[in-house]
N, C-alpha and C positions, 0 to 999 in steps of 0.2 A: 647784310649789314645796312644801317640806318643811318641817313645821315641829316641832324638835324640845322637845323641854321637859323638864324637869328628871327626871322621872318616868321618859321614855321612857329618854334619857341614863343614868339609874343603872342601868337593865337591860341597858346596853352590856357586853359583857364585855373586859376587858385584862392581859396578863400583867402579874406584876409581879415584878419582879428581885428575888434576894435582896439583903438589904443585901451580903453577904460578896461576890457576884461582880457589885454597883455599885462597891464598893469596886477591885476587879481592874481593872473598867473604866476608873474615873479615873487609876489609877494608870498602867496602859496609856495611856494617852492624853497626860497629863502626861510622861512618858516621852519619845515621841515628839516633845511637843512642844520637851521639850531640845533631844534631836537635831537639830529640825529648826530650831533658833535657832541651834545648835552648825555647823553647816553653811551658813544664813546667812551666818555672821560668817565663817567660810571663804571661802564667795566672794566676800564683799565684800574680805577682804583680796590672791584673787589679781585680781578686776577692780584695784584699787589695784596690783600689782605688775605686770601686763600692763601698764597706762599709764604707768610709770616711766621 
């Protein structure tokens, strides 16, 4: 077993995104997630018209 500690930890290295294309990212993503309520609500409306 390993034990890390704060010290070891800070000598990790990690990318780190610009803000401008975090920004691209959420907006991408928020996007989709339209879409994908926006289609949702589509087939909730034809399961509803299939059982009509």
């Amino acid at each position: 077993m390993y034990t890390i500690n704060s010290k070891l930890l800070g000598q990790v290295p990690f990318p780190v995104v610009p803000e401008v294309e975090q920004r691209r990212i959420v907006a991408a993503h928020a996007a989709f997630e339209r879409r994908i309520g926006a289609l949702e609500g589509m087939l909730g409306k034809l399961r509803l018209a299939e059982h009509a």
